[in-house]
N, C-alpha and C positions, 0 to 999 in steps of 0.2 A: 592880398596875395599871401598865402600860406607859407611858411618858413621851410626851406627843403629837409629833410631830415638829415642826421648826420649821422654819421657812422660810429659807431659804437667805440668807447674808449679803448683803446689797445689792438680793434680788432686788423688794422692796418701794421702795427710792426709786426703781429700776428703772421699775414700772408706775408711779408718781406720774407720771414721765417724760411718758412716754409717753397717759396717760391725763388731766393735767391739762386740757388745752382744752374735752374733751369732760365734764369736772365743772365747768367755768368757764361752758360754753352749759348746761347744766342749768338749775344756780342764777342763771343770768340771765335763763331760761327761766323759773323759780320769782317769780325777783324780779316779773319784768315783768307774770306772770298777778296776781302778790300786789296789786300796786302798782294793776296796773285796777281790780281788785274792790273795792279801798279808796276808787279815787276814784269808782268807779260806787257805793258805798253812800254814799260823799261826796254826792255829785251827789241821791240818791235821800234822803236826809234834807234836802236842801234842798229838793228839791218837796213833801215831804212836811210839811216847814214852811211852805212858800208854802201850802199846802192849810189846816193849821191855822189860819192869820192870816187866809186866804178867809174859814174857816167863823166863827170868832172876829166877825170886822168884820159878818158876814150876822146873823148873831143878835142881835150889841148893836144895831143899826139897829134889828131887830123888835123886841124887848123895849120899847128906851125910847120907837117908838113905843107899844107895848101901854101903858104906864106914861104917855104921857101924854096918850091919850084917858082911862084910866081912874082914874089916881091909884092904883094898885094898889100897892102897897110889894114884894110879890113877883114882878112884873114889873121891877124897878129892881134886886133883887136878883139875879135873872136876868141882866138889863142890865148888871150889873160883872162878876158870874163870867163872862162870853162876852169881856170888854173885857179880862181880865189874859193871853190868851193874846196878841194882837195888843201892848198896853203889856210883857208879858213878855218878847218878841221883840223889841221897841223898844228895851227896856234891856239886853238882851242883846248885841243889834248896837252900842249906845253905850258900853258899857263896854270892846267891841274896836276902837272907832277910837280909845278915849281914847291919852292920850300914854303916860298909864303902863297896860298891858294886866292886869288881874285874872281870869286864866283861870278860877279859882273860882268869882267873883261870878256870871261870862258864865255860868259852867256851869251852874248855879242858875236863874238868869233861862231859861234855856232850857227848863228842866227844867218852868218853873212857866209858860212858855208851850205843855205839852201835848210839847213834843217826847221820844220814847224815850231813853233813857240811851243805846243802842249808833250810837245817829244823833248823836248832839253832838256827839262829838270828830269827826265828820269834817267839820260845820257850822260848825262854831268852824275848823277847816282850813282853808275856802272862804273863808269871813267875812274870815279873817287875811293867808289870802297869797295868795289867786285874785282879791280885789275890784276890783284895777285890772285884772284883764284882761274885754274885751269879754264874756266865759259871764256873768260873776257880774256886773259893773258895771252892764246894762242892766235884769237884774232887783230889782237895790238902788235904782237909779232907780227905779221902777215902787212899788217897797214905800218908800220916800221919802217921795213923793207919798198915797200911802195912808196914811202915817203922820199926814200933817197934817188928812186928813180925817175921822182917829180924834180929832184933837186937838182939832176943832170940834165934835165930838161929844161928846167928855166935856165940854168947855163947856158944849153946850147941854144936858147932863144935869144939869150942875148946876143951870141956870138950874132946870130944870124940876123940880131935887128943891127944889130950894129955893121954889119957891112952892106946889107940894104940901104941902109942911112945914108952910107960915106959912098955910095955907089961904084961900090968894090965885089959885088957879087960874079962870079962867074960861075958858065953853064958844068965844069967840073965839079967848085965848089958846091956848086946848090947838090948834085950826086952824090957828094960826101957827106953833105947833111943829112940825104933822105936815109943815105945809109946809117948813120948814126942816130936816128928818126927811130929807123924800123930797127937796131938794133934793142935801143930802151924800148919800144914797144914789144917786141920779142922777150925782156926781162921784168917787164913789168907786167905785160897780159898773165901769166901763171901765176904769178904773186897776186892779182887782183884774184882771178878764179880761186886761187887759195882761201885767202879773206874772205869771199861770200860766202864757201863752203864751210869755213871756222865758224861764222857770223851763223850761219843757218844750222849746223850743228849745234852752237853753243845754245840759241833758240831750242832748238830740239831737246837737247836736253835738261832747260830750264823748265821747258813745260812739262818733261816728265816728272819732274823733280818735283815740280808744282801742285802734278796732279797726284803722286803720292802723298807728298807732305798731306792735299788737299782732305784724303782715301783717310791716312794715318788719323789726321785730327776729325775729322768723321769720327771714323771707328772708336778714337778715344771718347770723343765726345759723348758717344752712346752709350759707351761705358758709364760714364759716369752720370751719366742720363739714367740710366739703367739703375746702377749702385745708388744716386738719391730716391729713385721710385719704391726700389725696394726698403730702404732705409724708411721711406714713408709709409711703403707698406706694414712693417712692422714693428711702426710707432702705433699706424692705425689701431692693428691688431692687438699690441698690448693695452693701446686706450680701450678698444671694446669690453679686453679684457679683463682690464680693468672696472669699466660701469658695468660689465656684466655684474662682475662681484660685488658692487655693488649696491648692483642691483635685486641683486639674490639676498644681499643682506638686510636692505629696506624691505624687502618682500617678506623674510623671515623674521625682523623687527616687528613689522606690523601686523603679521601672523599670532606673534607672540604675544601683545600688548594687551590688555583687557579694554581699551576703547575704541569703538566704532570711527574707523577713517571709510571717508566718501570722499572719491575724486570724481572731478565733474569736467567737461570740456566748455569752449566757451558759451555754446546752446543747451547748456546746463543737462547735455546726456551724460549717464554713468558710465564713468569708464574703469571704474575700480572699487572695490568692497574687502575687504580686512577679513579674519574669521569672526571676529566680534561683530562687524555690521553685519556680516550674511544671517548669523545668530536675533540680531536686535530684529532685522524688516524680517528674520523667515524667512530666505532667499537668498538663493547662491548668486555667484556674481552671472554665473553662464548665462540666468534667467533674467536678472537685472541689467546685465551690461547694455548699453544702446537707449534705455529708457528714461524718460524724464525724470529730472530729481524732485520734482512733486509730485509726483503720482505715488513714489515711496515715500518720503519723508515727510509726514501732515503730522501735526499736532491738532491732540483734545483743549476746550477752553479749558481754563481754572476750573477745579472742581465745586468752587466755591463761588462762580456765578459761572454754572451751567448756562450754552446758548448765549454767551456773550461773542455776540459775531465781531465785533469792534477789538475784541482783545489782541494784542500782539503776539498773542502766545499760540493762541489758534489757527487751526488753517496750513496752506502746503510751505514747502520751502521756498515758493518761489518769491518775493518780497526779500529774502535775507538772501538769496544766491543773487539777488541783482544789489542789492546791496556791497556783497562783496564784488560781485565784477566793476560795478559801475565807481565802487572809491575806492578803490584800488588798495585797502590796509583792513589790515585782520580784524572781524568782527569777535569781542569777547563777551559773552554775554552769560554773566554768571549763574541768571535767574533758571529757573528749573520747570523745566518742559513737559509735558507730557506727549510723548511719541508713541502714536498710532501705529498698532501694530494691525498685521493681517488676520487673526483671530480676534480682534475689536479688544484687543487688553489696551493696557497701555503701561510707558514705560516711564519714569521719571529718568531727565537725562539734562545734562547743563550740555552749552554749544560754542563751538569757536571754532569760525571758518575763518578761511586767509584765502588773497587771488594766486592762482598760478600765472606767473610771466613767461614771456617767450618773446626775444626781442625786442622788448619794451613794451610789449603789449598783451592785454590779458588773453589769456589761454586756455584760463579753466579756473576750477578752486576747488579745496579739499575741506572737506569740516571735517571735524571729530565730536562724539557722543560718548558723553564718560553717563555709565550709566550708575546714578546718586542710587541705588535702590538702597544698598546697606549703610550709607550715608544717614537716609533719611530716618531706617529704623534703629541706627545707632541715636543720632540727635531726638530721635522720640524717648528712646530709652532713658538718654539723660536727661531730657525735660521732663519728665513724668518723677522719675530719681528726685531731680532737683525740686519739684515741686511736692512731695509725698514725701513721707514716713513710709521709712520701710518695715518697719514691724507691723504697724497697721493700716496699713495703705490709703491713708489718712493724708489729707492735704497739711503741708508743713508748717511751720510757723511763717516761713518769709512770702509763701502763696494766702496763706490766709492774712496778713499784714496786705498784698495787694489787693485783693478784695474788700477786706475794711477800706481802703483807702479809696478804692473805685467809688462804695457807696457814699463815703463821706463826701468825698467829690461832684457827686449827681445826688442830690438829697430825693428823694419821693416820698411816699408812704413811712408810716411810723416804723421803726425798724429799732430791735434789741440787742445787745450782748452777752452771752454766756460766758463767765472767765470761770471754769471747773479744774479744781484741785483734788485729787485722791486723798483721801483722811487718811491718816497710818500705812501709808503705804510702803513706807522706810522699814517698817517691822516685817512686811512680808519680803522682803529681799533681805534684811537683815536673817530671821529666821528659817524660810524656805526658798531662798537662792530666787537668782537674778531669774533663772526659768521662770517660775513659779510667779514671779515682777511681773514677766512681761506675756503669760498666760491671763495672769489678773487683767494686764490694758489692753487685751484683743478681747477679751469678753467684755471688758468697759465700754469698748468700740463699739462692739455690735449691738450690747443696751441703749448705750444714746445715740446709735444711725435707725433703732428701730424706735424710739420714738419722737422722731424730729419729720419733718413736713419735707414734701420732697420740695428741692429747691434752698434748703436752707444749709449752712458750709458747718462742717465738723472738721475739724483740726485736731492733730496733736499740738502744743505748742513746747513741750520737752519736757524729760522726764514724764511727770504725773499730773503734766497740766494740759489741757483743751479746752477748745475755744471754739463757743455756736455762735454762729454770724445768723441770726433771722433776720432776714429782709422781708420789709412790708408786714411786721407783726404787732400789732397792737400790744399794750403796753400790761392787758388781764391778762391776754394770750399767752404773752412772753412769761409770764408769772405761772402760769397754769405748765406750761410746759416743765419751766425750770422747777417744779416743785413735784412732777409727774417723776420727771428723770432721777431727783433724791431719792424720792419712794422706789421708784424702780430697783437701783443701787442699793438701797437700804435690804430690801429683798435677794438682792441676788447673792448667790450660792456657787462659788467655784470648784468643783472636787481636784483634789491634789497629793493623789495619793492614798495615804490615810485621814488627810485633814481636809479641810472647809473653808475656805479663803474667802475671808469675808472683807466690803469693805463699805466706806460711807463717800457723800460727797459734798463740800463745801462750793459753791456755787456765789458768784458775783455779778448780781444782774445789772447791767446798763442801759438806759432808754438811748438812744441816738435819737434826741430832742432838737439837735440843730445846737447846741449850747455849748456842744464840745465841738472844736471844729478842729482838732489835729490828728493826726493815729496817734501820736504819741502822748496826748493827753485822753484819748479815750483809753489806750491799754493802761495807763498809769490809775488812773478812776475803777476801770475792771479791775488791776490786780489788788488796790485797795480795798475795791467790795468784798472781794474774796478772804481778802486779811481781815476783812471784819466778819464775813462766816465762820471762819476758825477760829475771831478772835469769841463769837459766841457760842463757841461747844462744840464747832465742827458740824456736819451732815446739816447744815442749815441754807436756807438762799439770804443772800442778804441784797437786799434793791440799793443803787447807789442814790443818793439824793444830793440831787443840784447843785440845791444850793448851799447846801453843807461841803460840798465837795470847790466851788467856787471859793468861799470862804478860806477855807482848810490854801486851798493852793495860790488864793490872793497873798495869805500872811507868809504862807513857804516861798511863794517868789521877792518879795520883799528883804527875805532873813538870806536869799541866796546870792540874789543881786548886791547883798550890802560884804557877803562874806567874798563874795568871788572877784568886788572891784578891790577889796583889801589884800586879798592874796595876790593880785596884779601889783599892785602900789607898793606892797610892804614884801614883796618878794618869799610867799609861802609858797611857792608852786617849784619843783625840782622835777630836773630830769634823771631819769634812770636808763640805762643801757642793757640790752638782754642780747646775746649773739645768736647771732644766725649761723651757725657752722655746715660746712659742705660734707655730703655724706656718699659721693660718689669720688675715687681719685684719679687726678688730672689725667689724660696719656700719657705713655713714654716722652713721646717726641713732641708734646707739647711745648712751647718756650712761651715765656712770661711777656704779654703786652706790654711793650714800654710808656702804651696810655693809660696803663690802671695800673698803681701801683699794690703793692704786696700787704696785706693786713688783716685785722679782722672785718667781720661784717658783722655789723650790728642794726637794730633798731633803736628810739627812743621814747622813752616812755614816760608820762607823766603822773605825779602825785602833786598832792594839795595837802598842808598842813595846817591845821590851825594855829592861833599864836602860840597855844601851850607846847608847840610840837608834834600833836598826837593826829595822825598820819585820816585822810577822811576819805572814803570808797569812790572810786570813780564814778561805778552805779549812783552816786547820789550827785554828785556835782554836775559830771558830765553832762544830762540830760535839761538839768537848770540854763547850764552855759546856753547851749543849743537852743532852750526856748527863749532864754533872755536876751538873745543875739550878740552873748558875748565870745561866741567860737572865732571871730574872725580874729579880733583882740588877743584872746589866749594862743592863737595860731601864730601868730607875729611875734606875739613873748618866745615861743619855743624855738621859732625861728632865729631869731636873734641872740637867743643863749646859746643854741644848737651850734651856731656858726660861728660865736666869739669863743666858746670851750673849743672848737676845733680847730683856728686859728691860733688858739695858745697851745695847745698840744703843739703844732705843728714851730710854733719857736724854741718849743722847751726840748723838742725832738722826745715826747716820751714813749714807751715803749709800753704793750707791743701798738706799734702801729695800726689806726684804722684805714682800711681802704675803702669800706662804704659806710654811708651812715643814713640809714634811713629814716623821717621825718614824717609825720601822719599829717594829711590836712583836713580837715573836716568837711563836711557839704557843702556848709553856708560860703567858706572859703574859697572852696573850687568855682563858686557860684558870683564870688566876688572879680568885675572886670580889673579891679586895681591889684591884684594879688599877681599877676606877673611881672610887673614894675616892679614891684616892692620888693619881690624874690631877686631878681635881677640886681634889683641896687644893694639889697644886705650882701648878696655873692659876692659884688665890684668893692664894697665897701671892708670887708672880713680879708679879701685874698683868699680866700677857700677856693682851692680847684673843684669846677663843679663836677667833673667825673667822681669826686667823693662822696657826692650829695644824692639821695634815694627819696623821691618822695611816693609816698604813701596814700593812695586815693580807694577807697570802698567802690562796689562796682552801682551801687545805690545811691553816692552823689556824683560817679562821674554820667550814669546812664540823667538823674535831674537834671543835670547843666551839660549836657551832652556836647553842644558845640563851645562853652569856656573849658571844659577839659582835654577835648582834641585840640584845640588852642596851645593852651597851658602844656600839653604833655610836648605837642612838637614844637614849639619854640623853646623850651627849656631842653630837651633833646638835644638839638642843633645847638645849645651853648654847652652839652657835653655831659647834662645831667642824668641820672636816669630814673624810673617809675615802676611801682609798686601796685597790682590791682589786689586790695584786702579781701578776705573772708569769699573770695572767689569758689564759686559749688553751691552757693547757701540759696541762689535763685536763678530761676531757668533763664534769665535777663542775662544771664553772663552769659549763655553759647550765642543769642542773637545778636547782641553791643560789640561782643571780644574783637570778630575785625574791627572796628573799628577804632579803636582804641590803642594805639601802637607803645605797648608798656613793654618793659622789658622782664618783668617777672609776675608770675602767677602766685599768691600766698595761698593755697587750700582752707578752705574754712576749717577750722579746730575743731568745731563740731562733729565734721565727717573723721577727723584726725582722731581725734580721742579716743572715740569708741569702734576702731575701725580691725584690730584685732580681733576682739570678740563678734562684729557683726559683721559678716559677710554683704553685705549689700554699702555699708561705708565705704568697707576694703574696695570695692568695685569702682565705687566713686570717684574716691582718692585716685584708684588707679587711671579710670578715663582720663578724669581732669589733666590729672601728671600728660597721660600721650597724648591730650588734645594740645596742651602746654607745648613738648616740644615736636609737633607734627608744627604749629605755628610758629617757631623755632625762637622761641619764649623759655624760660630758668622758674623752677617749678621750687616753692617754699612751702613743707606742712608745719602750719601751725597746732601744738597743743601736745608735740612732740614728748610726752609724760614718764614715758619709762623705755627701758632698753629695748621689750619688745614690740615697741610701736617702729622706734631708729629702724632695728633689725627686717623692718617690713617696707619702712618706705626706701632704707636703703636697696631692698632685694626687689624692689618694685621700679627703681630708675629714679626714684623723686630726687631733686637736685641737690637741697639745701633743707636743714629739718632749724628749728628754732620752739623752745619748750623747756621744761622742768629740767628734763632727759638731756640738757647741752646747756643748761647753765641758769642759773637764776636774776632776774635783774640787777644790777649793781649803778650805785651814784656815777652818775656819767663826771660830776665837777670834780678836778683835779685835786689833790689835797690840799690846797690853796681854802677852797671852798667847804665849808661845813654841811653835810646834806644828812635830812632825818633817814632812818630807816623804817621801812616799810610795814605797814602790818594788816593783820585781815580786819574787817568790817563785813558791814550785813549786808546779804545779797538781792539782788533786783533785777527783774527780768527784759529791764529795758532794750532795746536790741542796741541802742546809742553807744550804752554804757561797753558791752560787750565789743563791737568795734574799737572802740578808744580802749584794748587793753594789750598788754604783753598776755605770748600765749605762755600756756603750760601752767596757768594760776588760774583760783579759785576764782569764780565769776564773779566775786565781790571783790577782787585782789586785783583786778586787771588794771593796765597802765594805760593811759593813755598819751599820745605824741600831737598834740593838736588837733 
């Protein structure tokens, strides 16, 4: 059996509310009619007593005269049974004026003066608390008066039993009795007719009284029956007036709004359309209303498997509107639609419907249609950005780095490398300006896009370097090419003015033999080949060879592993500090979080010394750590120092105070399961509050170890810490991963930073990224921050936080407690490692790394 339903919470004091008056005029209604009837049978047991006491006093008159013409003893007998109704009513009425009242007694006395059991109580009512007023006072006179005429009468009965008795009666005396008989009856008859008359007027005008009072409390009634109706009428009215306005307002809201609202009833007909939806289907609502919500709302499949009937994405709404009706909670569905329009377009559109209720039960439902259209051609715009060179539309170094990676991953067919360097190309920007630079590398472009095979990848990789990916090219082929393209180059002729911009090209060919099997050891082997074409004259190909190259990097990993466990052990490895300063200032009415406290914000950055002191390029080390799987190691040294320098800070109180301190962790780290423990216990270990703590992860190892980073990030979160996504811009992987990834600040790649004044297509860059940063409501950092007029752009652009040249140079983070070398330059390398692991605003061979 079914459970009954119950009524809704509140909605019963609700009606109390609202209904009280009208149970208040009822029961007053009740009381009033109750309370006449009581005093009209009041009233009507008191005449009906005046009537008894009549007949009562009319009988003992005749009897004891019958009794004393005749001497009859059953006439006397007679004569007293008629006398206890009138003397019963006598003692009835004196026991309620007595001082002390015996309602019992009274009640008795009454009882045995003839009156009804259901008439006393309201006679003893009158008796008690009506007698002083004018109804009942004139007829208790009246019965007063009668009373004493009864009392002359039982006198003279006695007289006359008594000489009956003693049989002394004589025929004179019986004369003188009857005379004295019909005298008290002569004084007593008008005094009774008085009494009825009092009795039946006092009635008369109880009931008048009755029936006005009854008329009065009507009339008021109504009133007030009336005054709560209207009262509720014009609660009503202001509530209409109310949801009217309401209503006009959600009507004028969703007028306004740029997404598509559809409301639907519970058989999924239209019963409402926005201006945005009538817009989306083509169709006003006048045309639509009534009509099923599948007939208008169908989706196209993916355009990317055309006729996939199975898809969730194709097909009418009706599947998702019984979705919504049937579970009863908002469907949000991020994924992107294609809604069929009535001219066959179609729209791209995200969807999120919810039930409408009504009583507890569904009603209808409303979706809305945010149409993604400039969504989509914004996020094309920045993946195309992120992945290309904007000077010559040339796929980038971080999109050509995934493509190596792809093939090396999926080996097939023989396949080569192109690492191509501009010969003297420093002299044409030194002497004919950075134009004139970058005139030269759009004609270089178009030289080697016009003689490369379709299907094969041309990059810029920066500055005056690119990079040809041949896939499936044989190993002559690749040579033939690369020696085609020199020649090409060596020929070509740029006019510039008055002058001839000529230039050459040094060329590093790599076979992709299967032999290299990292990116980071085939770009390392290209950039080598290439250092060996230049190192032979320049405009040369130089073929990398194996095994010279194996060799070569056996005996370097050997000399690195022996230098880098030294610099662990023997303590070469220092951290340096470079600040992040804010470039936008606070609100007025801002007040200072009592959970972060006040200070600088810094990063930290790593160097490596050798024994003699003299300071060794991250470019070189860095990349060794990384292949020798010493990053996780060197990551825990930084950690450990990072956290014991900041611990003493914090006893010594020195000044100025850090409030953040940011800490880089490298790939292999974020990739390490033991690296959250570890962090956690140096935290527990130090007393460092972790709101101090900033860790520093690249969007290239957190997108590798995708699920230990979402890990790693919100668990250390929740202990109060917070996160750092590096070199963010530098690949289209950042707009896909970024939800997911819940960091609290965005660092701009330096890259785009750097050169972002003079190139309008950086500037743009920088600028998305920055509002994609805080539309996700993310603290936006440019790295590479160089000079004033870079500050002065990212300032005037919104960017949060700049860190660079331009806001301060690295400095020994260890106390002066601590002896730390100072920094210096070294030779540069195009690793992308090395560049990550650097402080910005420094020379690529200068950069620091923090782990």
């Amino acid at each position: 059996m079914s459970a009954q339903p119950q009524p809704p919470a509140g909605r019963l004091p609700r009606t109390f509310n609202l209904t009280w008056p009208f149970i208040v005029i009822v029961l007053l209604q009740a009381l009033m009619a109750s309370g006449s009837i009581y005093v009209l049978s009041s009233v009507r047991a008191f005449v009906n007593g005046e009537s008894q006491w009549t007949k009562g006093q009319k009988d003992a008159i005749h009897y004891l005269g019958q009794y004393a013409r005749t001497g009859d003893a059953r006439h006397y007998q007679r004569f007293q049974q008629a006398m206890r109704i009138p003397l019963a009513d006598q003692e009835g009425r004196r026991l309620l004026e007595a001082d002390t009242v015996d309602i019992a007694a009274a009640r008795r006395a009454f009882a045995q003066g003839g009156n009804h059991d259901d008439d006393i109580t309201g006679l003893i009512l009158m008796l008690r608390y009506l007698r002083d007023f004018d109804i009942v006072r004139k007829p208790i006179e009246f019965w007063l008066t009668g009373d004493r005429y009864m009392q002359s009468l039982l006198a003279l009965s006695d007289e006359i039993h008594a000489a009956v008795t003693a049989g002394a009666a004589r025929p004179d005396a019986a004369q003188q009795w009857q005379q004295r008989i019909d005298a008290i009856d002569d004084g007593v008859t008008p005094v009774a007719t008085a009494f009825s008359e009092a009795a039946g007027e006092s009635s008369r005008r109880i009931v008048v009284w009755l029936l006005g009072l009854n008329l009065a409390t009507a009339a008021w009634l109504i009133a007030l029956t009336l005054a709560h109706t209207h009262r509720l009428q014009r609660q009503r009215k202001r509530v209409e007036d109310v949801l009217q306005g309401e209503r006009e307002s959600a009507r004028a809201t969703l007028a306004a709004i740029g997404d598509g609202v559809v409301t639907t009833d519970a058989q999924g007909l239209i019963t409402y359309l926005n201006g945005a939806a009538e817009d989306m289907f083509a169709l006003p609502l006048a045309n639509a209303g009534g009509r099923p919500l599948a007939e208008l709302m169908r989706f196209a499949a993916p355009a990317e498997a055309p006729g996939a009937a199975a898809s969730t994405d194709a097909g009418d709404a009706a599947p998702l509107l019984r979705r919504v009706l049937q579970g009863g909670h908002a469907l949000h569905d991020e994924r992107t639609r294609q809604l069929l329009r009535p001219d066959g377009s179609t729209l791209p559109v995200t969807l999120v419907g919810s039930p409408l209720h009504h009583q507890g039960a569904a009603a209808g439902a409303v979706f809305v249609l945010h149409d993604v259209t400039q969504e989509q051609q914004y996020l094309e715009q920045l993946r195309w950005q992120a992945t290309h060179d904007a000077l010559t539309g040339l796929v980038n170094r971080r999109e050509f780095e995934r493509r190596l990676q792809s093939l090396l991953a999926h080996p097939g067919p023989a396949s080569s490398l192109l690492y191509v360097d501009l010969d003297q190309f420093k002299i044409i920007n030194d002497t004919c300006g950075h134009p004139a630079g970058d005139e030269m590398l759009r004609a270089i472009c178009r030289l080697l896009q016009s003689g490369l095979r379709e299907g094969d990848t041309l990059a810029r990789l920066g500055g005056d370097e690119f990079g040809v990916l041949l896939a499936g090219c044989p190993p002559d082929t690749a040579l033939q090419i690369a020696q085609d393209l020199r020649q090409a180059a060596q020929d070509l002729q740029v006019p510039w003015g008055e002058r001839v911009l000529r230039t050459g090209l040094s060329i590093g060919l790599v076979h992709l033999d299967g032999r290299l099997d990292s990116l980071q050891e085939v770009l390392r082997v290209a950039d080598m080949a290439c250092y060996g074409a230049k190192e032979r004259g320049r405009n040369t190909v130089h073929v990398h060879q194996p095994d010279d190259a194996l060799l070569s990097r056996s005996a370097d990993d050997m000399d690195w592993m022996q230098r880098l466990r030294d610099a662990l052990d023997h303590g070469l490895f220092s951290l340096y500090a470079q600040e992040i300063a804010p470039l936008q200032a606070p609100p007025a009415s801002a007040s200072l979080s009592a959970s972060q406290p006040t200070g600088r914000h810094v990063e930290l950055l790593l160097r490596l010394h050798d024994p003699a002191g003299q300071p060794v390029s991250p470019a070189q080390f860095l990349p060794a750590a990384e292949r020798l799987g010493l990053m996780p190691a060197i990551d825990r040294w930084v950690v450990d120092r990072a956290l014991s320098e900041l611990a003493q800070r914090r006893l010594t109180g020195s000044t100025p105070p850090i409030a953040l301190c940011a800490i880089n962790l490298s790939g292999t780290s974020v990739g390490d399961e033991g690296l959250l423990d570890y962090l956690r216990t140096q935290i527990a270990h130090h007393g460092v509050p972790p709101n101090l703590l900033c860790f520093e992860v690249t969007e290239t190892a957190a997108i590798a170890h995708m699920p230990n980073a979402i890990r790693l990030i919100r668990e250390l979160k929740q202990q109060g810490c917070h996160f750092s996504l590096d070199d963010f811009g530098s690949g289209m992987s950042s707009f896909a991963y970024l939800r997911q990834l819940p960091v609290d600040y965005l660092k701009i790649d330096g890259a785009l930073v750097r050169d972002m004044v003079d190139d309008p297509a950086n500037r743009a860059m920088v600028e998305m990224i920055n509002h994609i940063g805080h539309v996700m409501g993310k603290q936006t950092i440019a790295e590479f921050a160089e000079t004033p007029e870079i500050i002065a752009a990212l300032r005037a652009m919104g960017v949060d936080s700049a860190q660079g040249y331009a806001i301060g140079r690295p400095q020994p983070f260890a106390m002066p407690r601590q002896e730390a070398p100072t920094a210096a330059d070294a030779a540069g390398t195009s690793a992308p490692l090395a560049q990550r692991f650097a402080g910005t605003g420094l020379a690529r061979d200068d950069r620091l790394a923090g782990g």
